[in-house]
C-alpha positions in Angstrom: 78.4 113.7 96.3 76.9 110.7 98.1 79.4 109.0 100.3 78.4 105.8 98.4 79.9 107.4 95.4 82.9 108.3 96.5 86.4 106.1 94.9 87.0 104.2 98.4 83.7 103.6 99.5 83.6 100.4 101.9 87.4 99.7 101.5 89.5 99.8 104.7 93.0 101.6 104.8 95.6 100.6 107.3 98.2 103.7 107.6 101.2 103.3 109.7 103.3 106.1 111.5 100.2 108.3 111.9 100.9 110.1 115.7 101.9 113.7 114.6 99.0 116.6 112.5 102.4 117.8 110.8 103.5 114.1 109.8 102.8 112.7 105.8 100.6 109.6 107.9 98.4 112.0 109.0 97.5 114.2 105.7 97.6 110.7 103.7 95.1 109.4 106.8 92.8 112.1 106.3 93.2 111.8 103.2 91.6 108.2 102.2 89.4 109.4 104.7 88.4 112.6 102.6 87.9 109.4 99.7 85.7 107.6 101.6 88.0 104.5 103.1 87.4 102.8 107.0 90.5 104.5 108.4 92.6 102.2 110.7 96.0 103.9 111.7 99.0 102.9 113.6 101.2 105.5 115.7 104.2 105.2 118.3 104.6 108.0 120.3 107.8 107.3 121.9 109.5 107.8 118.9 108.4 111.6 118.6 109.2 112.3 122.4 112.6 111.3 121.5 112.8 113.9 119.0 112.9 118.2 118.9 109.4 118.4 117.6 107.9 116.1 120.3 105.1 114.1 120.6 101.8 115.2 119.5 97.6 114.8 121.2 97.3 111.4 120.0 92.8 112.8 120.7 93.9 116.0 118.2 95.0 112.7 115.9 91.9 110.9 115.8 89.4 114.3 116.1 91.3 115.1 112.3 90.9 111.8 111.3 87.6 111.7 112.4 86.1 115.3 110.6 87.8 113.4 107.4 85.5 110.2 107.3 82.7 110.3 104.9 79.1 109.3 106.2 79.3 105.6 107.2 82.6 105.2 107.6 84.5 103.9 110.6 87.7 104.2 112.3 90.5 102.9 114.9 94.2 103.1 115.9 96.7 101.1 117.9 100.4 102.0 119.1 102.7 99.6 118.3 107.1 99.2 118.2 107.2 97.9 114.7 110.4 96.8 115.1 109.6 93.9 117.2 108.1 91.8 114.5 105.6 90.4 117.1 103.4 93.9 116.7 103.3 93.2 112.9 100.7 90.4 112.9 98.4 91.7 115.6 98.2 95.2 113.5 97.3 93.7 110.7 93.8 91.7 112.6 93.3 95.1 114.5 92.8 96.6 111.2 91.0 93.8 109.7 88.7 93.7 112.2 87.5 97.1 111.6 85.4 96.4 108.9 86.1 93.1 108.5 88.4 93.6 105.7 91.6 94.8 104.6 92.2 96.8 101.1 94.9 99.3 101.9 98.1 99.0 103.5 100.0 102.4 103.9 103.6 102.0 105.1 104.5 105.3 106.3 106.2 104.3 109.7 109.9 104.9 110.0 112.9 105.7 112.4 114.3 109.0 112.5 117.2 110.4 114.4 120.3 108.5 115.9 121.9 108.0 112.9 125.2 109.3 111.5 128.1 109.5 109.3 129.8 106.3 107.6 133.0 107.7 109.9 130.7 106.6 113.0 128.5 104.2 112.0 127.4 101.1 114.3 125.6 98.1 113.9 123.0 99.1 116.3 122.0 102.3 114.5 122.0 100.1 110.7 119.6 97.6 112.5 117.2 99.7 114.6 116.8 101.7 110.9 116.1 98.8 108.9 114.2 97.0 111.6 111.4 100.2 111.7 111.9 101.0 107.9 112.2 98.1 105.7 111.6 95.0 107.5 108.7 96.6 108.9 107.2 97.1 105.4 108.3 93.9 104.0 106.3 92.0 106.8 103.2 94.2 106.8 103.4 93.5 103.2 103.8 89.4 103.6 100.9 89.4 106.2 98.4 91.5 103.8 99.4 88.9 100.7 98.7 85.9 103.2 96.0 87.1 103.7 94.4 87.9 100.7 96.3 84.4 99.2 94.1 82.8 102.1 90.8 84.2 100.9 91.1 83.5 97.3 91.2 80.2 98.0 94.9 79.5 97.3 97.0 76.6 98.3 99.6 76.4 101.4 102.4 78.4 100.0 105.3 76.4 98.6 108.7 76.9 99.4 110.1 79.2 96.8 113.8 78.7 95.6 115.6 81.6 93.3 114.0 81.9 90.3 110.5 80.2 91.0 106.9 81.6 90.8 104.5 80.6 92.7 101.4 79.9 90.9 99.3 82.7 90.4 95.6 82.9 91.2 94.4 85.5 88.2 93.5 86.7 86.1 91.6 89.8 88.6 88.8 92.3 87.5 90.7 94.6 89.2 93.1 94.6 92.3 92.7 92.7 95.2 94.7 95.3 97.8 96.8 98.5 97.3 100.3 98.4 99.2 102.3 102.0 99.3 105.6 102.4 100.6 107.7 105.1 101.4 111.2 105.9 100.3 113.5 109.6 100.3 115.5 111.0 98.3 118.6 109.0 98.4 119.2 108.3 94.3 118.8 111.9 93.6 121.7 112.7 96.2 123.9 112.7 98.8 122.0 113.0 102.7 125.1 113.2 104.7 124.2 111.6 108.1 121.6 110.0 107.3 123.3 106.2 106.6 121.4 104.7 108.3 118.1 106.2 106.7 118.9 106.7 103.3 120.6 102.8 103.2 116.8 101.7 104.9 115.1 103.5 102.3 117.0 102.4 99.3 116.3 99.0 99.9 112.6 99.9 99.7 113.3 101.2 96.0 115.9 98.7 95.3 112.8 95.4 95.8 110.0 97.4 95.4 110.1 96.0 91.3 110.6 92.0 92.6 108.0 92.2 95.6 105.3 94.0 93.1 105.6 91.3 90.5 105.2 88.6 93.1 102.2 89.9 94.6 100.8 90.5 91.3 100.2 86.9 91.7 97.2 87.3 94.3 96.3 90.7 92.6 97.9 92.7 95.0 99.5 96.5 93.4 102.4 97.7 94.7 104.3 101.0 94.3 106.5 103.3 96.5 106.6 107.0 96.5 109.3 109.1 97.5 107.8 112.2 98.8 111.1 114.4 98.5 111.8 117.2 101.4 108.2 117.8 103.0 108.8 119.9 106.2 107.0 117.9 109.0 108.5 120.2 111.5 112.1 119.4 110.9 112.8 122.6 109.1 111.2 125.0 111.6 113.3 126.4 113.9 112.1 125.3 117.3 111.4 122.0 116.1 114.1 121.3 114.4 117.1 118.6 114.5 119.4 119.6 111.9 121.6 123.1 111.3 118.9 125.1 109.3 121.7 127.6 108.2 121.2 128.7 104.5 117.8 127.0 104.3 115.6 129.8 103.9 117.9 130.8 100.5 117.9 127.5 99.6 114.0 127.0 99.8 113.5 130.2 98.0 115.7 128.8 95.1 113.8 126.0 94.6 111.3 125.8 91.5 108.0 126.6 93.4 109.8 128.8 96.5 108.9 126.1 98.9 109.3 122.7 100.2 106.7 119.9 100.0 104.0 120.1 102.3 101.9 116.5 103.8 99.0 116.9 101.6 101.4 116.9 98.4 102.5 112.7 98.7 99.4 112.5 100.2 97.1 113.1 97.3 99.3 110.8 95.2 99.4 108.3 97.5 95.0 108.6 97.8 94.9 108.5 94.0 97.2 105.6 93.9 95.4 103.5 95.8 91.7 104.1 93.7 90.8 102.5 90.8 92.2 104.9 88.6 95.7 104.6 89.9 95.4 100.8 89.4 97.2 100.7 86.3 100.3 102.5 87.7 102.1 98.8 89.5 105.8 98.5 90.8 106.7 101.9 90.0 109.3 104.4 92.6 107.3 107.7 92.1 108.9 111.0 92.9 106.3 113.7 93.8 108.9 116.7 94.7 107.4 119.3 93.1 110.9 119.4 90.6 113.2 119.5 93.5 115.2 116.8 92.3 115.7 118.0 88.8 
């Protein structure tokens, strides 16, 4: 296959929280890559020094990315602390400027760790979470529909009040931009210690129906997928930040004998944002291989 024939061809992907070869931002990196997208990822390697599995070669990083573009394509990256909303804006031109336009935006970053119980719970822990996690997204996802608002010609946004629309500027051929976001498991079941996380999360699923609609209005599709247990490291023993007692019978009990693995969200996530996967809008899709069930 020519790389000219490939489903993302010419498009540009920006993929957040992309610094680790075990992490879900890498295998969905590569794999818009593998589909023929300008790759433009975001990593913050802080974050994984603070944590059991470490931080990984942010040159290993790009070499995989790299061996995944087709012929022609092009690629960058940029650390940034997306909870400082001043990093949001500046992403968002780095990965414009790659190819001089934007058509994906992965948001796969998110805070892990220093969390806890409801017993213990502090209002620094709930807002670092939702800071990284959700307000992150939302913001990523406000700049890209700017954006593309800008260049189809639309007028200075008005103000909107409960209940308003603002006018839209379809009908579209097809979409304009493809936004993913990431939630977990939280409305299947309990993740004790994890408040802070799972409370993030579900507010991801909880707007993802309202924000889709709204940026339906500039031709913009929407979805989030919730990737289920995917063992990025966590569930190995000398990486590992959690009491893995009992996990090996519980994996085995599952319906496949294992636990998800990064290129499992990551090929929904590539398929999502073709052409093909154009029809599926404001949907919370569960790819857990029938974990949940």
């Amino acid at each position: 296959m020519h790389s000219h024939d490939l489903p993302l061809f010419g498009r540009t992907a920006l993929v957040t929280g992309v610094s680790r070869r075990r992490g879900i931002g890498f295998a969905t990196a590569t794999t818009l890559a593998s589909l023929g997208a300008n790759v433009f990822f975001h990593h913050f390697r802080p974050h994984d020094l603070d944590h059991p599995w470490g931080g990984d070669d942010l040159d290993a990083v790009r070499a995989g990315i790299h061996d995944a573009l087709a012929s022609g394509a092009v690629m960058g990256d940029a650390q940034a602390d997306l909870r400082d909303p001043a990093g949001i804006e500046p992403l968002l031109d780095a990965a414009s400027a790659l190819s001089g336009r934007l058509d994906i935006v992965i948001c796969n970053q998110a805070m892990s760790g220093g969390d806890g119980t409801i017993f213990d719970m502090t209002a620094d822990r709930l807002d670092a979470h939702w800071q990284a996690n959700t307000r992150a997204s939302l913001l990523l996802t406000a700049g890209l529909a700017n954006r593309v608002r800008r260049e189809l010609g639309g007028a200075e946004t008005p103000v909107g009040r409960p209940g308003d629309s603002i006018p839209p500027l379809g009908p579209f051929e097809k979409p304009t931009a493809h936004v993913v976001w990431m939630t977990s498991g939280q409305g299947h079941g309990a993740m004790r210690g994890e408040i802070s996380y799972a409370t993030s999360k579900a507010a991801l699923a909880g707007i993802t129906r309202t924000t889709a609609v709204e940026l339906l209005d500039v031709g913009i599709v929407l979805n989030t997928v919730n990737p289920g247990p995917v063992n990025t490291g966590y569930l190995d023993a000398d990486t590992t930040d959690r009491d893995l007692s009992g996990v090996e019978d519980w994996i085995a009990g599952t319906p496949f004998g294992r636990v998800g693995r990064p290129d499992d969200p990551a090929r929904l996530i590539g398929w999502l944002c073709t052409d093909a996967g154009s029809w599926v809008v404001g949907q919370v899709l569960t790819t857990d291989g029938g974990f949940s069930l």
